[in-house]
C-alpha positions in Angstrom: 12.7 -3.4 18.6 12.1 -1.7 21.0 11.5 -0.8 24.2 13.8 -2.0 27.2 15.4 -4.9 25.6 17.6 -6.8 27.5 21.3 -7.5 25.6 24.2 -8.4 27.5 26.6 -6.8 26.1 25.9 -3.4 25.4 29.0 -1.3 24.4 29.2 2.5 24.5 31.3 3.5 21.2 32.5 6.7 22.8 35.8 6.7 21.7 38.4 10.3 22.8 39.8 12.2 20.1 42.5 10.7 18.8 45.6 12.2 19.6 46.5 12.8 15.8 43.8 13.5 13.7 44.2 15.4 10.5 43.8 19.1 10.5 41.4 19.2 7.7 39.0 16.8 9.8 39.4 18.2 13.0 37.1 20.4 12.3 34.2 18.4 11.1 31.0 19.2 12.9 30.6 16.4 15.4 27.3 14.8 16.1 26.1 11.7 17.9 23.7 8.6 17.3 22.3 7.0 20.5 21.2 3.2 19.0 20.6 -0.3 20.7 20.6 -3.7 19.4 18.2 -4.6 16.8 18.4 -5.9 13.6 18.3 -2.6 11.6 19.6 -0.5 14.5 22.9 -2.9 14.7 23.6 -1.4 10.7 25.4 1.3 12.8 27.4 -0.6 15.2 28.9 -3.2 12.1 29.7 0.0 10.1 31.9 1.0 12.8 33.6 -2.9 12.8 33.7 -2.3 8.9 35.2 0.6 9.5 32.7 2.3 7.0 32.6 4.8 9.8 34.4 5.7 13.2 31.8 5.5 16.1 34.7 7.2 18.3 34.6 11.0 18.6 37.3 12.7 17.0 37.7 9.5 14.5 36.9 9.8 10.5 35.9 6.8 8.8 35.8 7.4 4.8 31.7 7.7 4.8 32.4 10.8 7.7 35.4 12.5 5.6 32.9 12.2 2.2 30.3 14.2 4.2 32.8 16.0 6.7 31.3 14.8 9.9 32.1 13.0 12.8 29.8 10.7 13.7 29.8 9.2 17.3 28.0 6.5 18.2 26.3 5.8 21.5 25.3 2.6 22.0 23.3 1.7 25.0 19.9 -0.4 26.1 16.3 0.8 24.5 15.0 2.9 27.1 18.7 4.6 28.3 18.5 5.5 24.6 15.2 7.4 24.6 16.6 8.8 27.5 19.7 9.9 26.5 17.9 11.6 23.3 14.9 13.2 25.7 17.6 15.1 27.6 19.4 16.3 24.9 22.4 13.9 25.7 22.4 12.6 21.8 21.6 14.6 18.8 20.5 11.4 17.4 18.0 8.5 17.9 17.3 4.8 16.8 14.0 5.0 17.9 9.9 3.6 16.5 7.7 6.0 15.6 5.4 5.4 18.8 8.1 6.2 21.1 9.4 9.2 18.9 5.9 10.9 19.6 6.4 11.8 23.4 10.4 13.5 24.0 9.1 15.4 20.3 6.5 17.3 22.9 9.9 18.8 24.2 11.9 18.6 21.4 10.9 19.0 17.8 11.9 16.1 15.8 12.7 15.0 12.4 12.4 11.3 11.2 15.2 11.3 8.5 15.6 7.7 7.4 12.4 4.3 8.1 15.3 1.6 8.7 12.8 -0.9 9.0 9.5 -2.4 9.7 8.0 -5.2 12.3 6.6 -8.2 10.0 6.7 -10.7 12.6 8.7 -9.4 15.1 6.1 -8.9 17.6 3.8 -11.4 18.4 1.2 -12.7 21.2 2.7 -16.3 21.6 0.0 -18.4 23.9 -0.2 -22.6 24.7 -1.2 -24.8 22.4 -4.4 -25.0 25.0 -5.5 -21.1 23.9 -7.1 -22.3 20.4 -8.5 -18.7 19.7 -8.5 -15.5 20.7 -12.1 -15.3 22.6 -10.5 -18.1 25.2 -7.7 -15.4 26.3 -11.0 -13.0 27.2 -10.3 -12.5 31.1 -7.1 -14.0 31.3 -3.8 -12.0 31.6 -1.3 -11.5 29.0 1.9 -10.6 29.8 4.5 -8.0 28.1 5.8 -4.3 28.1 3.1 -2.0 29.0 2.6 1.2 27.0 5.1 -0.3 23.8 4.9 -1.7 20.6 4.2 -4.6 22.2 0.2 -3.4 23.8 0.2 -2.0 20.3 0.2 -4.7 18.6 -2.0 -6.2 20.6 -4.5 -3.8 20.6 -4.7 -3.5 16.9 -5.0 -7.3 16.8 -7.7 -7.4 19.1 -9.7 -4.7 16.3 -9.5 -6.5 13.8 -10.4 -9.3 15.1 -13.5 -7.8 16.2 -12.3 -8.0 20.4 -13.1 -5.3 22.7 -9.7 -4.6 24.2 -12.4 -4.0 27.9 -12.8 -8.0 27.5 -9.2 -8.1 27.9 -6.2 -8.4 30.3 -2.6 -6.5 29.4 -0.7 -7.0 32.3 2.7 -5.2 32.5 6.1 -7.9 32.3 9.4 -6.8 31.0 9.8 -9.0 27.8 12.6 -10.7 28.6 11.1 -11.8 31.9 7.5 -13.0 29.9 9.8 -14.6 27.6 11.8 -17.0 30.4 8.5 -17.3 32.3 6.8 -18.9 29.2 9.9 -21.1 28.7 9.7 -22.4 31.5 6.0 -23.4 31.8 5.0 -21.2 34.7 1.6 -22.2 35.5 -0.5 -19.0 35.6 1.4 -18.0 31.9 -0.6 -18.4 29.1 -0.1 -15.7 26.7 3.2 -13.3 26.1 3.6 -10.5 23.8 7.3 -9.9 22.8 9.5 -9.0 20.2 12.5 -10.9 18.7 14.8 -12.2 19.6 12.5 -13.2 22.7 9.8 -14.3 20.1 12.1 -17.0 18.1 13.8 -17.8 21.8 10.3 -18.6 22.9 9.5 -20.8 19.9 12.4 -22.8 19.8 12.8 -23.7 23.9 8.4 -24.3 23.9 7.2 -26.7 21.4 3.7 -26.6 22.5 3.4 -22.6 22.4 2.6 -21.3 19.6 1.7 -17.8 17.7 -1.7 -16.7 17.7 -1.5 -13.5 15.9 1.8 -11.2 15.0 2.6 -8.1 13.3 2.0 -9.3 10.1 -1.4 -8.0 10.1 -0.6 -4.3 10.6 2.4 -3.9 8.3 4.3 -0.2 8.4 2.6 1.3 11.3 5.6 -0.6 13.5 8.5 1.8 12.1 12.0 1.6 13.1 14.0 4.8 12.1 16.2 7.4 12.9 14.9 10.4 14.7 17.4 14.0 15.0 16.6 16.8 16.9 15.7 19.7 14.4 17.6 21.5 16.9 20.9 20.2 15.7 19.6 19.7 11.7 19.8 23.6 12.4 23.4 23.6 13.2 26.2 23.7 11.0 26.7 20.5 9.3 23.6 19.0 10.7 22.2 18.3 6.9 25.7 16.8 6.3 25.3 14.6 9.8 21.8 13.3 8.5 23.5 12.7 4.8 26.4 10.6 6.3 23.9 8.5 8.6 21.6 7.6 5.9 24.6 7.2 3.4 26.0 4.8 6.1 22.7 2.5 6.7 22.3 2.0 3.0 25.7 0.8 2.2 25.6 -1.8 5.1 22.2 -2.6 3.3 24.2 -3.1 -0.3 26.5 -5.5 1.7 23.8 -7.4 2.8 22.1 -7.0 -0.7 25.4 -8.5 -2.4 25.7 -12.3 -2.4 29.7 -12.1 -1.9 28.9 -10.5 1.4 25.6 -11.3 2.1 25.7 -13.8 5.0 29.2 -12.5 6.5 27.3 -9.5 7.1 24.1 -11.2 8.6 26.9 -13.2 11.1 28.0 -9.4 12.3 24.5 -8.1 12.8 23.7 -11.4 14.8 26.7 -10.5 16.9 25.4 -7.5 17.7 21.7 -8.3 17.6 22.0 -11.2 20.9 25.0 -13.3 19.2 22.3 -14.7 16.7 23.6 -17.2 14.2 23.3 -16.9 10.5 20.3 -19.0 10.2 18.2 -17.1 13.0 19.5 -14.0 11.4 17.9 -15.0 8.1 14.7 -15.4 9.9 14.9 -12.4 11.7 15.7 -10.2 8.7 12.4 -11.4 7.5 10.2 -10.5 10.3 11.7 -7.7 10.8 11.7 -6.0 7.1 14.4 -3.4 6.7 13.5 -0.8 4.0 16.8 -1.3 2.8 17.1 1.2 -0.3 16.7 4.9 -0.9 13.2 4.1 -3.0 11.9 2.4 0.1 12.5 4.8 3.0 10.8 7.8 0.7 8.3 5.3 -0.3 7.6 5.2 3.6 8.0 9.0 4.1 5.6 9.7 1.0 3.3 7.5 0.9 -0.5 8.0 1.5 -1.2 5.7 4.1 1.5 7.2 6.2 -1.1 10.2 7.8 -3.9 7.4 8.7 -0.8 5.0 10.1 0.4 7.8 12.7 -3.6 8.8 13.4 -3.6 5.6 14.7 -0.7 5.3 16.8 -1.1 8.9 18.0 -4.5 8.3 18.9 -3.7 5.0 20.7 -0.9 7.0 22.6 -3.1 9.5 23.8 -5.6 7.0 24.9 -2.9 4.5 26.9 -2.1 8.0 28.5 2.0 7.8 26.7 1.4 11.0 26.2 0.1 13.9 27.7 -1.3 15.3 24.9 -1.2 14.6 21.1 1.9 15.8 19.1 1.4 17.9 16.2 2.8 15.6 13.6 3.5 17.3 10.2 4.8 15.3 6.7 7.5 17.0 4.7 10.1 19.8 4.4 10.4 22.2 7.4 9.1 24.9 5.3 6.7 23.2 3.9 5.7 21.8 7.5 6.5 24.6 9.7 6.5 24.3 13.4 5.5 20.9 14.6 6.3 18.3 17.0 7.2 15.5 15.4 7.7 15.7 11.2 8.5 12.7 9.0 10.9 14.4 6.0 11.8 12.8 2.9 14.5 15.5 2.0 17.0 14.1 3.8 17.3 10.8 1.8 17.0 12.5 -1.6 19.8 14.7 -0.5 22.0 11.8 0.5 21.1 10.0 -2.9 22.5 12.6 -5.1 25.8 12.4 -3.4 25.3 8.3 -3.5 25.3 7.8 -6.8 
């Protein structure tokens, strides 16, 4: 989910304007959405192959002409993403809420929309030799530094009662911990990573095994979509927030509806490291996607939201991810006023009205 995953095929949906596009439309506000493969990220990409939207600029598909935007899609690897949206390259973000906190220093930041939340999806895989957590004391344990991933980990190794000193986090691209634990190098013992690297691990290694996972911190992992207040400000930026949440929930309602249910799953897999429709089952369940209007504000209002992000700000400050700590506000802009980074709940309302 995150950051610097490795897919294979990644495809920049950044089409020219088409050549005859409808006067009344070629004037819709255009906007862009940098995303990257994963699970609820890859909502975006099988829109456009549903053609529920046009990812190409200067292209309407009937969710852009209800809100009269033109969304363009940008899709790319995790980290280009984040740096594509830190340089203003992308009015738009896929992006988790630990990794929204440092380009909001810059540039003030809205999260509009929670896609979706890790239940699973990260986890410290170690040999069936590593029976608890006190025997990895001392020995390293490979995977992204400064991520989710040492998140996870570190929260794990709280509530379990570890001192993260006693401790080794030793910096691996996922990918690269993933193949090394497939393939039985000696001095690898212990791998945090995310899917699909988790389930990859799993099936090619039957004698690894998970020792802890995300389960245990549900919601402070959160997948979303992040826009520059910057461009909410514009002209038709409320309508370009509107249209993105309206499109992530109607893929949702696909995958919601038995008739479409599992053709939909095959076209996220396609886009999420050509997983099948069985993997994708499992995936969708460790990785949770807040897939209705009541569950993203349920996200964006609820109380344990504040204590989640003193958490994660306070770990990000600490693992020196950012310079300082954001100011971090929770609602409106006028209720908020000026702050780095502010989770907003208006947004999906907004869209709902014109939903229903």
């Amino acid at each position: 989910m995150k950051l610097l995953t490795k897919i294979t095929s990644a495809l920049v949906l950044v089409g020219t304007a088409a050549t005859s596009v409808s006067p009344c439309f070629a004037a819709a506000p255009s906007f862009s959405l940098a995303w990257s493969e994963y699970p609820s990220w890859s909502v975006f990409g099988v829109a456009h192959v549903y053609k529920l939207i046009d990812g190409r600029a200067g292209r309407l598909g009937p969710l852009e002409r209800k809100w009269n935007v033109d969304i363009v899609l940008k899709e790319a690897e995790y980290d280009p993403c984040l740096s594509m949206y830190g340089s203003s390259q992308c009015d738009a973000v896929c992006i988790t809420n630990m990794d929204a906190l440092n380009p909001a220093l810059s540039r003030p930041s809205t999260v509009i929309l929670p896609t979706s939340t890790s239940y699973g999806a990260d986890a410290l895989i170690v040999v069936n030799t590593i029976a608890d957590i006190k025997q990895l004391r001392g020995k390293k344990v490979y995977g992204l530094a400064k991520s989710v991933s040492e998140y996870c980990f570190v929260r794990n190794l709280e509530l379990l009662g570890e001192k993260e000193t006693d401790h080794r986090f030793s910096n691996m691209d996922p990918g690269a911990a993933a193949v090394a634990m497939q393939q039985k190098q000696k001095d690898i013992e212990g791998i945090v990573v995310w899917n699909p690297f988790v389930l990859e691990t799993l099936n090619k290694r039957r004698d690894a095994k998970v020792l802890f996972d995300s389960t245990t911190i549900p919601n402070e992992i959160i997948d979303c979509v992040v826009v520059a207040q910057a461009s909410l400000d514009k002209p038709g930026g409320k309508d370009f927030a509107c249209a993105v949440i309206d499109t992530y929930y109607a893929v949702n309602q696909r995958i919601a509806d038995p008739k479409t249910s599992d053709e939909t799953l095959v076209a996220l897999g396609e886009k999420f490291s050509h997983l099948n429709l069985a993997s994708m089952k499992k995936v969708v369940q460790q990785t949770k996607f807040y897939s209705t209007p009541k569950a993203g504000l349920d996200v964006l209002t609820g109380n344990d939201l504040q204590a989640i992000m003193k958490k994660v700000v306070d770990f990000c400050v600490s693992h020196e991810i950012t310079a300082t700590a954001p100011k971090v506000g929770y609602g409106t802009k006028a209720e908020t006023g000026g702050v780095a980074l502010r989770f907003d709940p208006s947004y999906i309302k907004l869209a709902s009205e014109k939903m229903k």
